[in-house]
N, C-alpha and C positions, 0 to 999 in steps of 0.2 A: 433922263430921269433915273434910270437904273443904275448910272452909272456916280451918280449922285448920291443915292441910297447906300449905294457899295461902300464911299468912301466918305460918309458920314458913319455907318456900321465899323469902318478901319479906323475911324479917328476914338469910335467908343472904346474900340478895342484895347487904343495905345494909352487912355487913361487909365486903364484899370491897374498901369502897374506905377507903383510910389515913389514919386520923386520929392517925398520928404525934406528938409532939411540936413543934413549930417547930424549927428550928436555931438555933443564938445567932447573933445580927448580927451576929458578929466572922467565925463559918463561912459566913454567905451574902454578905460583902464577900468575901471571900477567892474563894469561890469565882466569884462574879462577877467581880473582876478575872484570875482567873486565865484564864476563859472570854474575857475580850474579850482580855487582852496577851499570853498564853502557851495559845493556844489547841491547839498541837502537843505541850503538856503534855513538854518535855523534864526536866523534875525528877523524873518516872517513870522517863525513860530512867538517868537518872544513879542515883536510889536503887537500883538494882534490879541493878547491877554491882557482882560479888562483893568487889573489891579498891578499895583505893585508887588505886592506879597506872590502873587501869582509867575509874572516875571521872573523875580528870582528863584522862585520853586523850579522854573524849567528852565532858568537856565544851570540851576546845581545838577538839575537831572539829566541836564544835555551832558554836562562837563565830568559827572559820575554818574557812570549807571547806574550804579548802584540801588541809589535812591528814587529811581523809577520800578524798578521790581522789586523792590522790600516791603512799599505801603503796599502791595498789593499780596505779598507771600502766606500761604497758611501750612496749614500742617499737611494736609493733603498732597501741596507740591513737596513737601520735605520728606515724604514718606519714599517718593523717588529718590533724591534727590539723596538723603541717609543713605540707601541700596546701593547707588552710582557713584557713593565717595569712596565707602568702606572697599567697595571692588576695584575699583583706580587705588587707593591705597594696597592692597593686594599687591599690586601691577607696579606700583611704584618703587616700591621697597627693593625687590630686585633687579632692576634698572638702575635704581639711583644706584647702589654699589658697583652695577656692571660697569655704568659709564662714566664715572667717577674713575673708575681704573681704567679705563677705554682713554680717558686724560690724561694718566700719570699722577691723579691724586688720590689722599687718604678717600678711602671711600665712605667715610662719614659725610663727606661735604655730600655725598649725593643723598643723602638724608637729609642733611640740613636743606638741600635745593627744592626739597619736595616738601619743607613748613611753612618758610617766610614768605616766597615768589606765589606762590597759591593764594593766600591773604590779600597779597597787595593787588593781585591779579581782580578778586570776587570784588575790588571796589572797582576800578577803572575799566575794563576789560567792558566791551559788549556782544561777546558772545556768551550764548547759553548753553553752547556745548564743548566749549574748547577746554581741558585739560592741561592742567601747565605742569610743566618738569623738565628735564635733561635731555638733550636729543645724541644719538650717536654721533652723528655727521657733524655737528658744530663741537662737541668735544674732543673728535678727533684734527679738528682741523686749529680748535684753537688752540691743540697739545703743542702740533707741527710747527707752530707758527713761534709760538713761546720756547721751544727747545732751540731754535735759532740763535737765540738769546744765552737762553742757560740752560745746558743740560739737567734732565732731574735728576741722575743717578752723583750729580757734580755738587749740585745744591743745592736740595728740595725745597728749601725754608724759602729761600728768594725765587726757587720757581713757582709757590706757592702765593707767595707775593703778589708776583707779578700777572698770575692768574685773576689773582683778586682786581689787579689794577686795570685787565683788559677789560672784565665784566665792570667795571667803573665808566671806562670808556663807552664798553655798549649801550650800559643803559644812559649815556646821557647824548649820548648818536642820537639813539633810536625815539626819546624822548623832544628830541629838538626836529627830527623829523617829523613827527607829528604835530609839535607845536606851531610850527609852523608851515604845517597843512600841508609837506613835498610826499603824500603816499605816492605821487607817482613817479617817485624813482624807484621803487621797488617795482615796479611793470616793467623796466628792462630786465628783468629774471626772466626769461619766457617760460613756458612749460617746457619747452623742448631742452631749456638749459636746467629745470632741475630735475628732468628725466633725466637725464645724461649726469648729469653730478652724483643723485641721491645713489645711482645703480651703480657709478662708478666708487663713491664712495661706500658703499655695503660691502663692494667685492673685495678693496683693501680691507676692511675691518671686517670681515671673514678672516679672509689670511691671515691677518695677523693676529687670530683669534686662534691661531695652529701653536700659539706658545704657549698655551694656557692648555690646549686639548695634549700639546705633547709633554707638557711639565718644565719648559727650557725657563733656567733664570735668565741666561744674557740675549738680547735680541738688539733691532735695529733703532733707530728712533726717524727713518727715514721714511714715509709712506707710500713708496712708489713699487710697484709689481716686482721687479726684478730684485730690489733689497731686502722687500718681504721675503721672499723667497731662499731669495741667496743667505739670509741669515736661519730660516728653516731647516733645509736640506744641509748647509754647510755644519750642522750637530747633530748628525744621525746618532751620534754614539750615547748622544745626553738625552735622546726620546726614552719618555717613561711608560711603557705599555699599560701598566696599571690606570697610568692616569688618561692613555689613548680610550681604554675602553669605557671607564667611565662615564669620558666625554663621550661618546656614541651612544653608549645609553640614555646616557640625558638627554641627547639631540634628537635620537630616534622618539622619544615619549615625549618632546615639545612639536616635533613637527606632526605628528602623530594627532596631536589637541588641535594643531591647527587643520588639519584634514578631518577632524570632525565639525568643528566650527563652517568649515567649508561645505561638509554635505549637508550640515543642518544647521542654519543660521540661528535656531531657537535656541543654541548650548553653545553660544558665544563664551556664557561662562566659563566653559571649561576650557576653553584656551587663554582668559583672563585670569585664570584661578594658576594653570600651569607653571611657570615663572617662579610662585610663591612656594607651591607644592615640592619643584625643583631643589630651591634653597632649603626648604625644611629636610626632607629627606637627606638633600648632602652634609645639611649640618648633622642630622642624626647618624650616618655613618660615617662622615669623620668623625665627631666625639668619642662612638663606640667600638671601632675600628680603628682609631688613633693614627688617620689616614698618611701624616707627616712620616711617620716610618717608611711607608710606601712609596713616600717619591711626590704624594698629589700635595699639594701647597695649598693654605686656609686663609682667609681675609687675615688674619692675626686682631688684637685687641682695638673694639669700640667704644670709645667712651664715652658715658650717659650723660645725659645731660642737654638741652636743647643749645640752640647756636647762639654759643661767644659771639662778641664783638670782633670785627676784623676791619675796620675804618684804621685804625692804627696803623696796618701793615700796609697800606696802601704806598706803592713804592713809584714817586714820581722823575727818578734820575735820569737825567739825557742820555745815559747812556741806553739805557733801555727803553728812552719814552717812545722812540719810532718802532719797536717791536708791538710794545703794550696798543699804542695807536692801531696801528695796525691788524694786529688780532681783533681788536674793539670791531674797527668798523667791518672787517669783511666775516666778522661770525655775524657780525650784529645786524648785516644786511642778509645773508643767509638764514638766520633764527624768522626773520620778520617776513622774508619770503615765503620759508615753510610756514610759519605759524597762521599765519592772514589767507593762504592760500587754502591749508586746513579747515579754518574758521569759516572760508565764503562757501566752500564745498558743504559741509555738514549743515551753514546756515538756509542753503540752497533748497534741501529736501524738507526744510519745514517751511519753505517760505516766509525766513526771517531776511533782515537786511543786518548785514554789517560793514561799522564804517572804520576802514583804513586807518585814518590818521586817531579814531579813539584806542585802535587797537595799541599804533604804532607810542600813544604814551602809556597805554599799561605795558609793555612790551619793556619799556624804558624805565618806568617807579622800580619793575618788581627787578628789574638788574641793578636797576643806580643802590635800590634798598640792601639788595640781595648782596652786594660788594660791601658793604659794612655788617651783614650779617653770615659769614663766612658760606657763601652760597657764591656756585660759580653761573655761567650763564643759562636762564630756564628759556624755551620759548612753550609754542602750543605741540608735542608730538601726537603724532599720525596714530600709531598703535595703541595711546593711552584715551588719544580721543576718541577713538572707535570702539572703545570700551563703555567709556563715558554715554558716549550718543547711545548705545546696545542696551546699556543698563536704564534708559530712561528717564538719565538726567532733568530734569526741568529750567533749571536758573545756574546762573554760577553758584553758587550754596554748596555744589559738590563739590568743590574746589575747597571749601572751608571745612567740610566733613571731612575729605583726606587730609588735610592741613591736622584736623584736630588729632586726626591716625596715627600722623606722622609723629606729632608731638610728645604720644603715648608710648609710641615705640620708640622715641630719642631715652625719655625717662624710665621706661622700666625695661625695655626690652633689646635695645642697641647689643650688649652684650651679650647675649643670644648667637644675635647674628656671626661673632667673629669665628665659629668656625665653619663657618661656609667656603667649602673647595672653589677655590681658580678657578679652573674645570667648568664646576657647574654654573658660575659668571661666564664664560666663554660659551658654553653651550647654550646659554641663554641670549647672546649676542648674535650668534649666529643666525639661529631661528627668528629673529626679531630682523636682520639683515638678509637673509635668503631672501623674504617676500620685497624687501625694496629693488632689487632688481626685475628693473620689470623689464624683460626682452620682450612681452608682447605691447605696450604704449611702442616703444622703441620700430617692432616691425608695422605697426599702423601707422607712423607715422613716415616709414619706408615708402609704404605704399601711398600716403594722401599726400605727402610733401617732399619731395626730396632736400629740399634744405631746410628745412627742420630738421631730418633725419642726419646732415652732416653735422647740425648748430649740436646736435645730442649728442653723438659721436665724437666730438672734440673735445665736449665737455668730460667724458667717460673717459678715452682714451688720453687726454691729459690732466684727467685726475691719478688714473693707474697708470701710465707711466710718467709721468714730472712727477709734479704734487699736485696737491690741494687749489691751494689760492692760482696754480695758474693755469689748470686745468677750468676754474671758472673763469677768472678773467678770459680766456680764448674764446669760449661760449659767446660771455659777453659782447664780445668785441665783435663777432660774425652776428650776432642779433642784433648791434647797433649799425653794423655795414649793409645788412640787408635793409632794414629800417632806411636808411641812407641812399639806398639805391631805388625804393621804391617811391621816394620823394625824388630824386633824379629822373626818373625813368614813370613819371603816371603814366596811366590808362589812357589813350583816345581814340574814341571809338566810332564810325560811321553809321550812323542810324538811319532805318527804313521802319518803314509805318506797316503794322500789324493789321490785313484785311479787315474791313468793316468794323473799325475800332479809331478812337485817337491818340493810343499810346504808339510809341517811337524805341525800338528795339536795336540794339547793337545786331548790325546785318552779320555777322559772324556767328552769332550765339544762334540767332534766329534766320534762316538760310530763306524766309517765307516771307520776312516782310520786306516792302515793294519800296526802293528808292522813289521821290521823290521826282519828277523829271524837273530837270533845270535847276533843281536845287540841293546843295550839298548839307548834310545835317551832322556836324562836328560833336560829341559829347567832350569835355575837359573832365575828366575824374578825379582831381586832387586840387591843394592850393597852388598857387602858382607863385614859384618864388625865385630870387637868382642863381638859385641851383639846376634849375629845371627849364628855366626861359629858352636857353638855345634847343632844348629838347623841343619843346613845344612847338616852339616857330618853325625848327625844322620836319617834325610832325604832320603839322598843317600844312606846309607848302608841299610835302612827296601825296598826301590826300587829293590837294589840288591838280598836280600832277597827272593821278593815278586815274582820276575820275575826267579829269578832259582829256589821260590818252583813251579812255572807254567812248565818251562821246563823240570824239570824232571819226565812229564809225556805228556805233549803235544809238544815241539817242542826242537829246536836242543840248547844244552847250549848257554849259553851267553858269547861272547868271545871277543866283544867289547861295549865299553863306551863312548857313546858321550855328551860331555858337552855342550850343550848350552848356551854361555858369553855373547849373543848379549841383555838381559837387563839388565846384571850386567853392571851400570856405574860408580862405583869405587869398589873398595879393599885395605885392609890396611892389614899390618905384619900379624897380628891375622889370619885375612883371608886367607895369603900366606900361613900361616903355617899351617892351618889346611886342604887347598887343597893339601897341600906335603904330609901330612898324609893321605888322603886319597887318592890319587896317586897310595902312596908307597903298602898301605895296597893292594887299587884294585888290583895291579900288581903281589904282594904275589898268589893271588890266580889265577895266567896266565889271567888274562884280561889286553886287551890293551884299554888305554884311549885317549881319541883324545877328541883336543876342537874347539868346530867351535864359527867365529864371534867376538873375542872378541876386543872391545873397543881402542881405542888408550890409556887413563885411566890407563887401565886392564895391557893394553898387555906392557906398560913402567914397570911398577911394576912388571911384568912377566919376565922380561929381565934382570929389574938392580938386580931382587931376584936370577938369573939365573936359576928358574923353567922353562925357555924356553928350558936352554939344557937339566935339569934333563927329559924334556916330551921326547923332539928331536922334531925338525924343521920341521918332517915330519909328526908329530901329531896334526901339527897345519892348520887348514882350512878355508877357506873363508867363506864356508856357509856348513849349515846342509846335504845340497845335498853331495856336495863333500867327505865331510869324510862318508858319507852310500858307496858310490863308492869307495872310498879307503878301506871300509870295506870290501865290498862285493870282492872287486878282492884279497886282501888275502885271502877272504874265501876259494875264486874257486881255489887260489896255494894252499892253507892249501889240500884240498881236491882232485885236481891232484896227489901232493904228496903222501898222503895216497892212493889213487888209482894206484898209480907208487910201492909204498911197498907193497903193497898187491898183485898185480900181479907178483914183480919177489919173494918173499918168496911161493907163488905158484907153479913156475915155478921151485924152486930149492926141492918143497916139491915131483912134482912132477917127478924128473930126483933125487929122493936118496939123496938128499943132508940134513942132520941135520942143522937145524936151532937152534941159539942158541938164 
C-alpha cells in the first residue's frame, strides 16, 4: 500500500512539468526577434489604446521624445532648465574652439557643433540629462584617421571636406544602427575597453598639448608616445617661456576649480564657469599685451554668422571614400559608446530608463544634419554632462537654451573670441584630460579581474604606442576572445544540498552542503552549442569518474544522474547530439539520468529531437528537489528488493533447498 502511495505521489510529480506542444518556428523567430530588437515591447503599448487618435499620439511619442515631455513642460521646469543651458553654454564655447583645434580645424566649426547638433538632439534624443557637443577623444581620433588621407598642413580645404564627409558617414552608421534596433553592438565596447582607450587617449592629447603650452608651430601629426615626444623635445630651441608660463598659470587656476569642486560639490559652478573665465582673461591680455610679439599665438579671425551650408563639400571620391568610411564608423561607434554609456549612468541616479537604439538615431539625425551644416561629429560629453546633471537640468530644453547661446555668440560675439591664446586652449585641454585618466577604475579592476585589467591595458598601451583605431581594435578583439572562451569553456558545477533546506549549492562554493549518496547532481551553466559540446561531454565523464573513484571506497555507488538545464538557455543539433551520446553511454554503464528544469528553449528542441521519449517522461523534473526524491524512493525499492532476495534465498538455504 505504501509502496503504491509513493509512486502515485512520483507519477504527480512527473506531471507538473509541461510537455506542451512546441511553437511553430514562425512564433519562436518572432518572438526571439522581438526579445532581442524590441525588448520594451511597445506594440503592447500601442494595441492596448482605446482610439486611433491615441495610437498615433504614442506612437509619435515613442518615435520622438520629444512630444512626451513638451505637453507636459511649464515654466517651473524651464527655470532649471534656463540655469543648466546658459552654464553648459559657458562650458561649451571653450571646448568647441579647443577641440575643434584638438582636429586640425578652423575652430569656428566647434561653435557651429555646439548650435545645430543640440536642436536635433532635444527632438530625438531620450535622455534628460545628456548634453551634446565635441568630445576630445573622437576628434582626435578622427584627425588621425583623416590625415592618413590628406595631410592638413598639405590641403586644409579637402581635409576639411573630408571631415565633413566622415561625420556624413557617422551619422548615417549610427542612425541605421538604431533603426534597426542592433544597440547591441555597441556592448562589445566593455568598460574595461573604454577605460583603457579614454585614459590612453587623454595622455596623448595631454602631450600633445606641450605644443600649444610651448608655443612650437611645426609638430607631428602621428599620435603615438614616442612621436609626441620626439617632435617636443627634438625643438628645445623653439620653446617659448613666455608662453610656458602662461600655460602653467592657466593650468594651475583650472585644476585649482577642479579641487574646489571636489572638496565642495555645492560650487560645481565654479569649475563650469572656469574654462570661460580662462578664455576671457586670455583674450583680455592678449588684446592689451599684444601677446603675438611674445611668441604666444591667438585663435586668429572668427567669422559671425551662424552655420553655412556644407552638403556641397561633401566629397564622395574612391580615392578617399575608404578613409571617410572608416573614420565614420570607428568614431561613430566610439561617440555612441561614450555618449549611451554617459546617458545610462546619469539616467541611473534619477531612476530614468534610457533606450539604446532611440539614443543611437538621435546620435545619427544630429551628425547626418550636422555634415550639411558645417558641424563635425557631436556625441553626449562626460564633462559637459556633469555640468548639466549639477545645474539641475530637468528635460532636454537645456540643450536648446545652449543652442539658443550658441547662436547669439555666432552673431554678435564670435569675434571676440579670436584673440584667445593657444596656450589657454591647451591649458584648458589638459585639465579637462588629466581627470580622464583614471588609474584608480584601472587598479580596481587589477584587483577584482585580472583580465579586465589586461583587455584595459591593451587598450591604453596600444593607444599610446601604435595609434588610435588600433589600440581599440586589440581591446576589442581580447573582449571578443574572452567572450568566446567563456562560451567554450561554461561552468559545471557538482551540487549538494544545503542542511534542512531544498536548495542545491555548488559543493565548491558551499564546502557544507551534503552530496547526495548514490546520486550525482551535474549543474550545465550556459547554452550548449557546437563550440562547447566536446567540453561538456568531457566535463561530465571526468565528474563521473571522479565521484565513482570516491565511492569505491567511501560511499554507496553512483546510480543516478541528475542534470541540471535550468541555465542552459538554448541548444542546437551538436548539442542534442552529443547529450544522446552521453545519455546512451551513462546508461551502458546502469545509471539512470534524469533532467530537472529545463527551458521552454531546451525542452522544444528536446521534444521535436524526440530525446524526450529516448530519456521517458518520467526522467523529466520540475526542480532539483524532485528528481533527488524520485531518486531516493527507487533507491529505498532497489533496496527492499535486495532485502526481499536475500531473505527468502536464506530461508530456502536454510529448509535444504539448492540455490542456483
Amino acid at each position: 500500500m505504501t509502496n503504491s502511495s509513493s509512486s502515485t505521489s512520483h507519477q504527480n510529480l512527473v506531471h507538473k512539468v509541461n510537455f506542451s506542444k512546441p511553437r511553430s518556428f514562425t512564433k519562436t523567430v518572432k518572438s526571439d526577434l522581438k526579445e532581442t530588437f524590441f525588448p520594451d515591447d511597445p506594440f503592447r503599448q500601442f494595441k492596448n489604446e482605446p482610439s486611433a487618435f491615441r495610437k498615433a499620439k504614442k506612437t509619435v511619442q515613442y518615435f520622438l521624445p520629444v512630444f512626451e515631455w513638451l505637453p507636459k513642460y511649464g515654466f517651473k521646469m524651464f527655470r532649471y532648465d534656463l540655469l543648466a543651458g546658459i552654464t553648459i553654454a559657458s562650458l561649451a564655447i571653450p571646448q568647441g574652439i579647443s577641440y575643434a583645434k584638438l582636429a586640425n580645424l578652423p575652430p569656428i566649426l566647434g561653435l557651429y557643433s555646439s548650435f545645430i547638433p543640440p536642436l536635433i538632439y532635444a527632438v530625438f534624443g531620450s535622455s534628460k540629462d545628456l548634453a551634446v557637443g565635441t568630445v576630445a577623444s573622437a576628434s582626435l581620433l578622427l584627425a588621425s584617421i583623416i590625415e592618413q588621407a590628406v595631410p592638413v598642413k598639405e590641403n586644409p580645404t579637402l581635409y576639411l571636406h573630408l571631415v565633413f564627409t566622415a561625420t556624413f558617414f557617422t551619422g548615417i552608421f549610427q542612425f541605421a544602427l538604431g533603426f534597426f534596433r542592433l544597440g547591441i553592438l555597441v556592448d562589445f565596447l566593455s568598460h574595461s575597453t573604454i577605460v583603457g582607450f579614454m585614459s590612453g587617449t587623454a595622455t596623448i592629447i595631454c602631450l600633445q598639448q606641450l605644443k600649444g603650452m610651448f608655443g612650437l608651430t611645426h609638430f607631428t601629426s602621428n599620435t603615438d608616445v614616442i612621436s609626441v615626444l620626439r617632435a617636443v623635445f627634438s625643438q628645445t630651441h623653439h620653446w617659448r617661456w613666455q608662453s610656458a608660463l602662461a600655460g602653467v598659470c592657466f593650468l594651475v587656476f583650472l585644476l585649482a576649480t577642479k579641487h574646489v569642486k571636489k572638496k565642495k560639490p555645492s560650487l560645481y559652478w565654479v569649475s563650469a564657469l572656469a574654462p570661460m573665465v580662462t578664455v576671457v582673461i586670455g583674450c583680455l591680455v592678449a588684446y592689451f599685451a599684444h601677446a603675438e610679439k611674445h611668441g604666444i599665438q591667438i585663435v586668429g579671425h572668427l567669422n559671425k554668422g551662424i552655420n553655412p551650408s556644407s552638403i556641397q563639400f561633401l566629397n564622395f571620391d574612391p580615392k578617399y571614400l575608404p578613409y571617410t568610411i572608416k573614420a565614420g564608423i570607428i568614431t561613430g561607434i566610439l561617440a555612441l559608446a561614450e555618449g549611451i554609456a554617459i546617458a545610462r549612468s546619469f539616467a541611473t541616479i534619477k531612476n530614468n530608463q534610457i533606450d539604446g537604439n532611440k539614443e543611437m538615431i538621435a546620435f545619427g539625425m544630429m551628425n547626418l544634419v550636422g555634415s550639411f551644416t558645417s558641424c563635425y561629429l557631436t556625441t553626449g560629453p562626460f564633462s559637459k554632462t556633469a555640468v548639466n546633471y549639477n545645474a539641475g537640468c530637468k528635460t532636454a530644453m537645456s540643450n536648446v537654451v545652449m543652442a539658443i547661446c550658441m547662436m547669439l555668440t555666432l552673431l554678435f560675439l564670435a569675434p571676440l573670441f579670436s584673440y584667445t591664446p593657444l596656450v589657454a586652449l591647451s591649458a584648458i585641454i589638459m585639465a579637462a584630460m588629466l581627470g580622464l585618466i583614471d588609474y584608480e577604475e584601472a587598479y580596481h579592476l587589477y584587483k577584482v579581474d585580472k583580465y579586465d585589467f589586461c583587455i584595459c591595458m591593451s587598450a591604453f598601451l596600444g593607444v599610446t604606442f601604435l595609434s588610435m583605431d588600433v589600440g581599440l581594435m586589440l581591446s576589442i578583439g581580447l573582449s571578443i576572445i574572452r567572450a568566446l572562451l567563456c562560451v567554450a569553456r561554461p561552468p559545471i558545477a557538482n551540487l549538494g544540498n544545503m542542511s534542512n533546506s531544498t536548495m542545491y549549492r555548488d559543493i565548491e562554493q558551499y564546502p557544507s552542503a551534503e552530496k547526495v549518496p548514490g546520486v550525482l547532481i551535474l549543474q550545465l551553466g550556459s547554452p550548449i552549442y557546437f563550440a562547447n559540446c566536446t567540453y561538456v561531454r568531457e566535463r561530465i565523464s571526468r565528474w563521473m569518474d571522479h565521484e565513482q573513484s570516491i565511492s569505491d571506497s567511501k560511499a554507496a555507488d553512483i546510480e543516478h544522474i541528475i542534470l541540471d538545464m535550468g541555465g542552459v538557455t538554448a541548444i542546437d543539433m551538436t548539442g542534442i547530439g552529443m547529450l544522446t551520446e552521453v545519455l546512451k553511454s551513462i546508461e551502458r554503464k546502469g545509471i539512470n539520468v534524469l533532467i530537472a528544469n529545463p527551458k521552454i528553449e531546451v525542452m522544444e528542441k528536446l521534444m521535436l529531437s524526440n530525446l524526450v521519449e529516448t530519456i521517458g517522461k518520467d526522467s523529466m523534473f520540475l526542480s532539483i528537489n524532485d528528481a533527488v526524491e524520485a531518486c531516493r524512493f527507487n533507491l529505498r525499492s532497489s533496496k527492499k528488493l535486495i532485502d526481499r532476495s536475500d531473505s527468502t534465498n536464506t530461508s530456502k538455504v536454510e529448509t535444504g533447498d539448492i540455490v542456483v
